[in-house]
C-alpha positions as CSV (number, residue, x, y, z in Angstrom):
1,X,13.3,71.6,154.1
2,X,15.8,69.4,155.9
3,X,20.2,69.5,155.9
4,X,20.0,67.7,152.5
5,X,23.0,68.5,150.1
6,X,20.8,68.3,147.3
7,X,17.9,70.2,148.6
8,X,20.7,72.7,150.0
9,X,21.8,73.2,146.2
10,X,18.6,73.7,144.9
11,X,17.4,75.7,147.0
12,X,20.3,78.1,146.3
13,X,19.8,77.7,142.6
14,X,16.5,78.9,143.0
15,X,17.8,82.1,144.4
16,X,20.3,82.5,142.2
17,X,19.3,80.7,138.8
18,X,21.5,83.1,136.4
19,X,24.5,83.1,138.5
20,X,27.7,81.3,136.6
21,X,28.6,78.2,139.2
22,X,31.4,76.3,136.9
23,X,33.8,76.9,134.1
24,X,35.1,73.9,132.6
25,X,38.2,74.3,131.3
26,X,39.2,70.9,128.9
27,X,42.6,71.2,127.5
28,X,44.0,74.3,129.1
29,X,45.2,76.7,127.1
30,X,43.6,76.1,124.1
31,X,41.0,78.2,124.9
32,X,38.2,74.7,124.9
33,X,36.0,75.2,128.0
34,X,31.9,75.5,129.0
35,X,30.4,77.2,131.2
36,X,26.7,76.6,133.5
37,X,24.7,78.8,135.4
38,X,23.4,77.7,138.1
39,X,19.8,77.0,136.7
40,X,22.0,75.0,133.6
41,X,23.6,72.9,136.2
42,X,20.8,71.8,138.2
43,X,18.9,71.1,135.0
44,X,22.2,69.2,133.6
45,X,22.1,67.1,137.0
46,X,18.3,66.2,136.8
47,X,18.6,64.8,133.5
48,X,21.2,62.1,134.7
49,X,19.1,61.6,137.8
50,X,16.5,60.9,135.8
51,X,18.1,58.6,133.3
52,X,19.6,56.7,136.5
53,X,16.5,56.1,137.8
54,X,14.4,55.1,134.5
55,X,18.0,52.0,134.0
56,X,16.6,50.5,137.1
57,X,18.7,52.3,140.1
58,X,16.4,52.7,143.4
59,X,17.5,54.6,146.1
60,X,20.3,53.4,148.4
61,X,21.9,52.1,145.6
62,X,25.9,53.4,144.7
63,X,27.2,54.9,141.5
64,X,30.5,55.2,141.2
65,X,32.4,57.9,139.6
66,X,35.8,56.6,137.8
67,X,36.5,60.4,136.2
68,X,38.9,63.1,135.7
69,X,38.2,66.6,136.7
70,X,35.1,67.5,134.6
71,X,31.2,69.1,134.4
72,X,30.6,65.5,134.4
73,X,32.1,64.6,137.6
74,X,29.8,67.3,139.7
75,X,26.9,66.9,137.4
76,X,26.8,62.8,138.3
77,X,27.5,63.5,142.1
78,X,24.4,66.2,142.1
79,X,22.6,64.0,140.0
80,X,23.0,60.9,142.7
81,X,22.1,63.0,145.7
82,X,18.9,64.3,143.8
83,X,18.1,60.6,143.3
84,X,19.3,59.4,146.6
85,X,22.0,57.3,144.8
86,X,25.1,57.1,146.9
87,X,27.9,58.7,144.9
88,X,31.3,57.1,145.5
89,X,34.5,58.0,144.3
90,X,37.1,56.1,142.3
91,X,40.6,56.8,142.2
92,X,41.7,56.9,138.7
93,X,45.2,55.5,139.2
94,X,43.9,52.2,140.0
95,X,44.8,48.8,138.1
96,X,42.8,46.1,137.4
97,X,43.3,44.7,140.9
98,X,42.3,47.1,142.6
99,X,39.5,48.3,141.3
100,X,38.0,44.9,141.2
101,X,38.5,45.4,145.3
102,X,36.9,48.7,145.4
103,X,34.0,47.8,142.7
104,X,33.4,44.8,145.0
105,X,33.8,46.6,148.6
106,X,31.6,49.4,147.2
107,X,28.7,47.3,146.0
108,X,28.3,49.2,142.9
109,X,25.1,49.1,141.1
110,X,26.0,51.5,138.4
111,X,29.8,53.2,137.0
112,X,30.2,56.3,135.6
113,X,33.9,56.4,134.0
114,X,35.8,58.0,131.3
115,X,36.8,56.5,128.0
116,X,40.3,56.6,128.4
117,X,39.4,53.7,131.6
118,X,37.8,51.6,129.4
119,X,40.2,48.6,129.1
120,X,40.5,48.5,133.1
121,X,36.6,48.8,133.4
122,X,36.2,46.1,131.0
123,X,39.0,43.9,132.5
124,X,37.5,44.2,136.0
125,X,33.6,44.1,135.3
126,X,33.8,40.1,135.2
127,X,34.7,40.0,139.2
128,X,31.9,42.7,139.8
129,X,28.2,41.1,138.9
130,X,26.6,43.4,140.7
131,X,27.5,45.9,138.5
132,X,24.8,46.2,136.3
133,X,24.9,49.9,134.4
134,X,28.0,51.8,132.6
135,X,28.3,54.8,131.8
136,X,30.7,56.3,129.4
137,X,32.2,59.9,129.5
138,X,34.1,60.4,126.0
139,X,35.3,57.8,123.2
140,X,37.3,54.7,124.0
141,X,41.0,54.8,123.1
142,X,41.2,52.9,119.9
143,X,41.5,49.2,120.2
144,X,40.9,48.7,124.0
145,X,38.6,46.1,124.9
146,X,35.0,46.9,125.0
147,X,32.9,45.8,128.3
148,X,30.8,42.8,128.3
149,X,28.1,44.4,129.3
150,X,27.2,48.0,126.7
151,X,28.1,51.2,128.1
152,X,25.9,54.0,127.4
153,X,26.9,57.5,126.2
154,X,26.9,59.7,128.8
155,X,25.8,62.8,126.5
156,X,23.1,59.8,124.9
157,X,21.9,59.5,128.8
158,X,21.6,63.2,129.9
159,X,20.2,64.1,126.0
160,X,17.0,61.3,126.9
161,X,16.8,62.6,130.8
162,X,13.9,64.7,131.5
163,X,15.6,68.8,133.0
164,X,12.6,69.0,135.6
165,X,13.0,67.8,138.8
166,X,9.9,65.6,140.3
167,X,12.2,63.3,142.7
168,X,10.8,61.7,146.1
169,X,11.3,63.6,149.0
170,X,14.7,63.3,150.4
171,X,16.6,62.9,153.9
172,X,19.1,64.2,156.2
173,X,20.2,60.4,156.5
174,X,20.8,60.2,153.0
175,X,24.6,58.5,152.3
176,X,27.2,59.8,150.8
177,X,30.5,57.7,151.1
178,X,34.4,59.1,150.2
179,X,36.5,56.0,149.8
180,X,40.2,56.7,151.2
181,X,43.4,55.3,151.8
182,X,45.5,53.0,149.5
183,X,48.7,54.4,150.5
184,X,48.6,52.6,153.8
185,X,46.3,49.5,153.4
186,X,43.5,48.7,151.0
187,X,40.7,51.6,150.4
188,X,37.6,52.0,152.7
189,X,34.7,53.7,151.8
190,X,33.5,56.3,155.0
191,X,30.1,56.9,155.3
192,X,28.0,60.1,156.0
193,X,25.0,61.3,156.7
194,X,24.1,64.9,154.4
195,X,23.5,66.1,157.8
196,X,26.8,65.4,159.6
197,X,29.0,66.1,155.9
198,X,26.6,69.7,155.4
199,X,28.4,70.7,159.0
200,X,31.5,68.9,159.8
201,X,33.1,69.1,155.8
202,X,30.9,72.0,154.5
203,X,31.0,74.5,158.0
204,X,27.5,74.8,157.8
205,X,27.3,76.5,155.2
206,X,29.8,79.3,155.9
207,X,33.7,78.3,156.6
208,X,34.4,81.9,157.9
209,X,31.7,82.6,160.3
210,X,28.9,81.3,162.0
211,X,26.9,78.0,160.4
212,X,23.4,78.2,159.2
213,X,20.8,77.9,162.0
214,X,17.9,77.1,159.4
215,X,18.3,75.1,156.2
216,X,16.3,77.9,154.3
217,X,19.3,80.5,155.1
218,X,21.9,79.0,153.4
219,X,19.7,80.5,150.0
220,X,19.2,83.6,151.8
221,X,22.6,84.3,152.4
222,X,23.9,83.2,149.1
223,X,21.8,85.4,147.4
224,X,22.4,88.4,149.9
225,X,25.8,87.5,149.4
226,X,25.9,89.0,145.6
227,X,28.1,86.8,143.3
228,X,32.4,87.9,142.5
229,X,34.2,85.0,144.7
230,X,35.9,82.0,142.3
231,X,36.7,78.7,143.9
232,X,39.7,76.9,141.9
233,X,39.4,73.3,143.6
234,X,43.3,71.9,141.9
235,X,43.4,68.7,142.9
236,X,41.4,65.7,141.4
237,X,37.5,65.6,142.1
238,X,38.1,62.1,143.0
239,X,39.7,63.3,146.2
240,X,37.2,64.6,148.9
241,X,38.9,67.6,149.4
242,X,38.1,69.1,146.1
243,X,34.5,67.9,145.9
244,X,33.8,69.1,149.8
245,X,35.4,72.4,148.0
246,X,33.2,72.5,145.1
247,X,30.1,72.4,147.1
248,X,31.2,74.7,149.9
249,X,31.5,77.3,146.5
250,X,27.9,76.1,145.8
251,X,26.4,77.1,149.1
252,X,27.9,80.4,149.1
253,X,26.3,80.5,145.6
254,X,29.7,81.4,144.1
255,X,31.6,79.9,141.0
256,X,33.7,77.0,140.8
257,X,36.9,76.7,138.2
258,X,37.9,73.0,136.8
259,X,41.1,71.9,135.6
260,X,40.6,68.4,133.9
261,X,44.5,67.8,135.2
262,X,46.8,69.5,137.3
263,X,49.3,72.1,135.0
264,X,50.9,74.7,137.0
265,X,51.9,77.2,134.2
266,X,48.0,76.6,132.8
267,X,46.8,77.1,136.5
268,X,48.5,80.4,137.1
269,X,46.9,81.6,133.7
270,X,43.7,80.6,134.4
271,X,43.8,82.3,138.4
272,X,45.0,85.6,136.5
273,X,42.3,85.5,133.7
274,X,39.1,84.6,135.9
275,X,40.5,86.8,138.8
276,X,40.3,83.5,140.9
277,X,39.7,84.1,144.4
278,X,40.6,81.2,146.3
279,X,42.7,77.9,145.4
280,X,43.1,74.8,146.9
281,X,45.8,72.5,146.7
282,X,47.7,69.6,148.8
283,X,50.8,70.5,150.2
284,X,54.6,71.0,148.7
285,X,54.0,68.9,145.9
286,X,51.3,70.7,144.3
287,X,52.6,74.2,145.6
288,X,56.4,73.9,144.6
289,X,55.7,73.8,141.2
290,X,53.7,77.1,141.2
291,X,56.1,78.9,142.7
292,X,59.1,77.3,139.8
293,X,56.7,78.7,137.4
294,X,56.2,82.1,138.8
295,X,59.8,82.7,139.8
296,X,60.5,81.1,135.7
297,X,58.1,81.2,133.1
298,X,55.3,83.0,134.3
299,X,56.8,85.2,136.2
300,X,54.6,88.6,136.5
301,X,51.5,86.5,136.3
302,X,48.6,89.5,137.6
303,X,47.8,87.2,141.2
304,X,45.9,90.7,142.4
305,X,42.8,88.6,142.8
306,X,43.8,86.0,144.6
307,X,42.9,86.2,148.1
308,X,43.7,82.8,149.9
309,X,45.0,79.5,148.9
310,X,45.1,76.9,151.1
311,X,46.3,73.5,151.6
312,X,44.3,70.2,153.1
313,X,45.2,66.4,152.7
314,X,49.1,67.0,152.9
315,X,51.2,70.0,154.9
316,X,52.9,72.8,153.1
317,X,56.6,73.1,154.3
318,X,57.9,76.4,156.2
319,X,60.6,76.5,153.3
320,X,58.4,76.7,150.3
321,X,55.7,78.8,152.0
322,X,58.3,81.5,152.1
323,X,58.7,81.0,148.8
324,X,55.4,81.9,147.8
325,X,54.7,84.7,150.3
326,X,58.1,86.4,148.6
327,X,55.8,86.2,145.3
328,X,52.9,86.6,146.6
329,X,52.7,88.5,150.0
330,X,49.2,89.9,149.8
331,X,47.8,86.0,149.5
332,X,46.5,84.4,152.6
333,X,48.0,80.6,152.9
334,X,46.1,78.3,155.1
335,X,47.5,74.9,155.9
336,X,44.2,73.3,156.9
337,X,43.6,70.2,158.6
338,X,40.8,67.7,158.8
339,X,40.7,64.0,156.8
340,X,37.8,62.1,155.5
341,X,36.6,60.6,158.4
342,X,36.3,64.1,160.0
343,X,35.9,66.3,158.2
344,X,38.0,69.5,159.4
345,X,39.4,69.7,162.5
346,X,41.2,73.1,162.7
347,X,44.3,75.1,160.9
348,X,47.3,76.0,161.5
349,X,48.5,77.8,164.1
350,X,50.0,81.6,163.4
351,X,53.0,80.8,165.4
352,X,54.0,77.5,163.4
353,X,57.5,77.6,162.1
354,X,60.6,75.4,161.5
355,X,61.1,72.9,164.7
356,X,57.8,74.0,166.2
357,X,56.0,71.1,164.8
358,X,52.6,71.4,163.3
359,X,50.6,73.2,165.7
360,X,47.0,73.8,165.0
361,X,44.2,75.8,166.5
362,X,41.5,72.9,166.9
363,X,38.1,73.4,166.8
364,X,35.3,72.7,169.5
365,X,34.5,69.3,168.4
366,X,38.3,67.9,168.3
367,X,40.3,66.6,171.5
368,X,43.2,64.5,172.1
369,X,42.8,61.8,173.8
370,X,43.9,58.1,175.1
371,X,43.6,55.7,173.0
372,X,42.9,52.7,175.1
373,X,41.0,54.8,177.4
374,X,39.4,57.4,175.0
375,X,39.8,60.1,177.7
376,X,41.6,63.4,176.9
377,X,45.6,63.4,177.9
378,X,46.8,65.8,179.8
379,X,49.3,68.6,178.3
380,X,52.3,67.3,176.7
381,X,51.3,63.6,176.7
382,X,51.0,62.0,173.4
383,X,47.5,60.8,172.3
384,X,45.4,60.7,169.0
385,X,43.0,63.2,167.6
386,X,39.2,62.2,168.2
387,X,36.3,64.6,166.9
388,X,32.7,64.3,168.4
389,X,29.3,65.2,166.9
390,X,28.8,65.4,163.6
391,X,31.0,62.2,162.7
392,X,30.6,59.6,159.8
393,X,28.7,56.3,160.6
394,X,31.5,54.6,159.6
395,X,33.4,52.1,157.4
396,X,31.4,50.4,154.7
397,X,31.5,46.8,154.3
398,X,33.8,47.1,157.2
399,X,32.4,46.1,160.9
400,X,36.2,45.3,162.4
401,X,37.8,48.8,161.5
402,X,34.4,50.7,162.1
403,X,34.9,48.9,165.7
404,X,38.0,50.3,166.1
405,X,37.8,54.2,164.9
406,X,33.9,55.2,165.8
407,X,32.4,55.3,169.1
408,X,30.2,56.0,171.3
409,X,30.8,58.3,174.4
410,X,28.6,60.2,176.9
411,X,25.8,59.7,174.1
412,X,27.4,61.2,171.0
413,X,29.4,59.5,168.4
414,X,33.4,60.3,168.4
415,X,35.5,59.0,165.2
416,X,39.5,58.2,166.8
417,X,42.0,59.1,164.2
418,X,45.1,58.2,163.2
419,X,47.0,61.0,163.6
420,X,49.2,61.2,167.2
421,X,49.4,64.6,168.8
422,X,50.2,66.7,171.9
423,X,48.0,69.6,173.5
424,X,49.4,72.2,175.4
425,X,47.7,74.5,178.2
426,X,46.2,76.8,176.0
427,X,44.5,74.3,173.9
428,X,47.2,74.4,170.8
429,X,48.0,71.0,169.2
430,X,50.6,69.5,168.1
431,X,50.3,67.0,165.6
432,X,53.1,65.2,165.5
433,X,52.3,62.8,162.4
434,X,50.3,59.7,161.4
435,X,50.9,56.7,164.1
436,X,51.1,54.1,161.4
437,X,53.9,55.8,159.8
438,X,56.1,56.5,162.9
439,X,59.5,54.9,163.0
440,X,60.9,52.9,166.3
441,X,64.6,53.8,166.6
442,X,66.4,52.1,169.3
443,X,63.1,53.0,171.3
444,X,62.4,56.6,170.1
445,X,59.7,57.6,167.7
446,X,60.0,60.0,164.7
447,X,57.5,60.8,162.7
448,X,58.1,60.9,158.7
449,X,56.4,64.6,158.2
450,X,59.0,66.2,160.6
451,X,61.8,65.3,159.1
452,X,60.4,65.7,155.7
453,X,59.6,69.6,156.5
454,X,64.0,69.4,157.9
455,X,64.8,67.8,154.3
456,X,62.5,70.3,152.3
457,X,64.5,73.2,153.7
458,X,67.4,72.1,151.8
459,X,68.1,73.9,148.6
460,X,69.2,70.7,146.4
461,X,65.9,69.1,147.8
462,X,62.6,69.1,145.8
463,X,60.3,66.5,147.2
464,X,61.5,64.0,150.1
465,X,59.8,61.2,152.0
466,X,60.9,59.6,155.0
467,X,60.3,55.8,156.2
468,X,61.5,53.3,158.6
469,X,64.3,50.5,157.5
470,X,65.2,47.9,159.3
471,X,68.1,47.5,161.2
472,X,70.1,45.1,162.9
473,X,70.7,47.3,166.6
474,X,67.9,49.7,166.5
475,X,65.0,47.5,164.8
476,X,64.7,50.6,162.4
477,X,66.2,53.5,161.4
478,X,65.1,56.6,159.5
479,X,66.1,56.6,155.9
480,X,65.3,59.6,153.6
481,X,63.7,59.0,149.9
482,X,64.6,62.5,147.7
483,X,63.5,64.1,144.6
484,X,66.2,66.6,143.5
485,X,65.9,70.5,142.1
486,X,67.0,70.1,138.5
487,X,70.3,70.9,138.2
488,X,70.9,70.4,141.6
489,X,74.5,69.3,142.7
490,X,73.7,65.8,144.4
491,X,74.2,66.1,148.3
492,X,75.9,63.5,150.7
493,X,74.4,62.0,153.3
494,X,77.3,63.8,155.7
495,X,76.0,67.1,154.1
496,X,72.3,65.9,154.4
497,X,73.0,65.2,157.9
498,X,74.8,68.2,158.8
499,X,71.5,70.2,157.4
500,X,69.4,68.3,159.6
501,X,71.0,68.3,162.3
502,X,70.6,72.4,162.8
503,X,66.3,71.5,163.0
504,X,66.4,67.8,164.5
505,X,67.0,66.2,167.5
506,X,70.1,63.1,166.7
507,X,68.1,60.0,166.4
508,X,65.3,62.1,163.9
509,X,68.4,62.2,161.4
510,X,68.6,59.9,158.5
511,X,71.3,57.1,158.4
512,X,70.3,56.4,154.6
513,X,70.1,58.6,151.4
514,X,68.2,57.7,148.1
515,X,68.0,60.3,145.3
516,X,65.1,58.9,143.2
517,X,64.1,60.8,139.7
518,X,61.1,61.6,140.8
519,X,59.2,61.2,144.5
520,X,56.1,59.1,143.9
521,X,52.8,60.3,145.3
522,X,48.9,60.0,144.4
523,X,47.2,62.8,141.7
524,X,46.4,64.8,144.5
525,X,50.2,65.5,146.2
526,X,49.7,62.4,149.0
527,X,52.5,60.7,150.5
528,X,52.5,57.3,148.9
529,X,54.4,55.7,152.0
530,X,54.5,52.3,150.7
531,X,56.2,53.2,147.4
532,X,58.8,55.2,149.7
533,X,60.0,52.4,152.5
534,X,60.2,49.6,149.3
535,X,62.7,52.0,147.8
536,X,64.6,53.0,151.0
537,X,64.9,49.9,151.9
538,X,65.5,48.4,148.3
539,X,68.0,50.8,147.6
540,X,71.7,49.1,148.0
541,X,73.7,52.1,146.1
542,X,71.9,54.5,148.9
543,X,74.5,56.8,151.3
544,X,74.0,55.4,154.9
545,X,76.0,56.6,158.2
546,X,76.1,57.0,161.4
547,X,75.0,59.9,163.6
């Protein structure tokens, strides 16, 4: 037995075969949902394996997965890695355009999507001929366009597919490959090994202690472990954050809660009724409207068994983490860091808090370093995050960028990220925000997330996002984009100003307001960026001033 994610899961369903490992709940709060064991699962998974392989799909090949939060959604990406498919991830938000780029970039042999996508799969199959089998999850919504070529029933396919297993022997080198970005710049699709994605996004087998130093102990501790722990992965599957989630919850041989979409009174019902033990989420945008609901509607929701929840893709502000430890004291919130070409990286440090920045405790494997030279900086001097080891191969379909983010050094492969930090004596971080988002003011930089985390503090502000406009003196300045609390008195920019300027240095305070209805970002609580500097610096009714 080798560090293969599907041997991994088998193994540990052949330890613990009548353990529960998912609730599905459909429509929350009418009561619809299903529930798998662990044996059900696997045996659900083989079926669509096998009816992969018998359409024509031969190992290597990539499936991808255009789906809401579902049974289906884990059952396909279990299903490709017993096959040695490549699973890759769509992002459900995506026009017509786009997904033609991502169909194409991906080379797609086979799609797995959900009815409701049908007139946007049909509409971009035609630019896509290497596309060659479809999948359907559900019924098409009446009168949208059916594909040219016939999509098969997904309950039609795993009905015909045979529950045993009998695949070819697998691989540590097998592929698995998380498409990201779109906020920034067109998608790319990273690429792992099972290997480097079992240790770098999964710990090894064990987030909390010390990784697995056999393949065959990740069963033995599962099953030593006894079952209790529930994993509530929020955000959508399509992310990488909640899949990595899901199958860290299958290696512990624990159980793993699904939301098809993200409800916050529905959530809180669900954590007090399946005495949920963990949650994850990203950031202030997924976490704000919790805490409304517990301090409103659902206020006295049992939380007793919730233990941690914890935050990865986006940071959760100082100002509404109080707000959720005054709820909730006795739960554990992590801000964790880490990104799909690393995997993680480390957490936040105990001592963060307002104008400290966001410190983290780094693991062994992360640095800071040059990025011309690639040599770590020395404390206090700006540089970018680079993790070592067990790194991604790279960008598909993309030699240029792979060029430019992966190397090599002193015979191990490094991955050089985007974000720019600081390290101090003792080894704390810094992170001082993504490099492609930082604003040039008259020669200083700012970065968006530390003003954001100023703005967020304010008690008319919701949601905010920061970006550069241009300007005639300073080539840009910093102008804020922000969501208000309903029923909010609207603030001036002098009072926004005055707020800030109590956490920020002068030249990190905005010189533009725009009170939008509602702050835009992706299903999963990311900043979409783009959509924030074309409204900034669209904007002609915004509040702008001096310093």
């Amino acid at each position: 037995m080798e560090y293969n994610l599907a041997d991994l899961f088998e193994s540990v369903v052949d330890a613990v075969p009548d353990r529960e490992a998912l609730l599905y709940v459909d429509h929350p709060g009418t009561g619809a949902e299903r529930r798998l064991t662990y044996a059900e699962l696997d045996a659900a998974a083989n079926r669509v394996a096998h009816h992969l392989l018998d359409s024509g799909l031969r190992p290597g090949e990539h499936v991808g997965l255009h789906l809401y939060n579902g049974v289906e959604y884990l059952q396909t990406v279990l299903a490709c890695l017993k096959a040695r498919l490549v699973p890759v991830n769509v992002n459900y938000r995506y026009v017509e355009e786009e997904l033609v780029h991502l169909y194409g970039d991906a080379d797609l042999a086979a799609l797995v999507f959900d009815g409701e996508f049908t007139g946007r799969v049909a509409a971009a199959l035609p630019h896509t001929p290497r596309l060659r089998h479809l999948l359907r999850v559900g019924a098409a919504p009446g009168g949208a366009p059916e594909p040219a070529l016939a999509p098969v029933a997904y309950g039609d396919a795993e009905a015909a597919g045979s529950p045993a297993r009998g695949f070819a022997p697998r691989s540590p080198d097998d592929l698995f490959i998380i498409y990201t970005g779109g906020t920034t710049g067109l998608p790319k699709g990273v690429m792992w090994r099972a290997e480097d994605l079992f240790f770098a996004g999964l710990f090894g087998g064990e987030p909390s202690g010390e990784p697995v130093k056999r393949p065959e102990e990740l069963a033995e501790r599962a099953a030593a472990r006894g079952a209790g722990l529930t994993f509530f992965p929020a955000p959508p599957l399509m992310h990488g954050t909640s899949t990595l989630t899901s199958f860290i919850a299958f290696n512990y041989g624990q159980r793993v809660v699904l939301h098809r979409k993200y409800v916050p009174e529905e959530v809180l019902r669900t954590i007090e009724k399946e005495r949920v033990s963990s949650v994850s989420l990203v950031g202030d945008a997924m976490l704000r409207p919790l805490v409304d609901a517990l301090e409103g509607p659902l206020r006295g929701t049992d939380l007793s068994g919730l233990f941690s929840v914890s935050s990865s893709g986006a940071v959760m502000s100082d100002s509404v983490a109080a707000a959720f430890r005054r709820l909730a004291p006795h739960v554990l919130l992590l801000n964790n860091f880490g990104s799909s070409e690393s995997g993680s990286n480390g957490r936040a440090a105990d001592d963060a808090g307002p104008g400290r920045g966001f410190r983290l405790v780094v693991n062994a494997r992360t640095q800071v370093v040059d990025p011309v030279t690639r040599e770590p900086v020395p404390a206090g001097v700006p540089g970018r995050l680079a993790q070592r080891g067990h790194v991604p191969l790279g960008y598909y379909n993309d030699p240029a960028k792979t060029a430019e983010t992966f190397f090599l050094k002193d015979g191990e492969r490094w991955v050089l990220l985007g974000d720019v930090a600081t390290v101090e004596a003792d080894g704390v971080v810094t992170v001082l925000g993504r490099g492609s988002q930082c604003i040039n003011t008259g020669g200083e930089k700012v970065y968006p997330e530390e003003v954001e985390q100023a703005l967020k503090a304010h008690p008319a502000v919701y949601d905010a996002l920061v970006a550069g406009v241009p300007d005639p003196r300073w080539g840009s300045r910093v102008a804020a984009v922000v969501q208000l609390r309903e029923g909010a008195p609207e603030p001036t920019l002098e009072e926004i100003q005055a707020h800030c300027r109590t956490r920020l240095a002068g030249y990190k305070i905005p010189r533009r307001l725009v009170v939008a209805p509602q702050v835009q970002r992706s299903p999963s609580g990311k900043a979409d960026y783009r959509w924030a500097k074309a409204v900034a610096a669209g904007a002609e009714g915004g509040g702008e001033g001096g310093g």
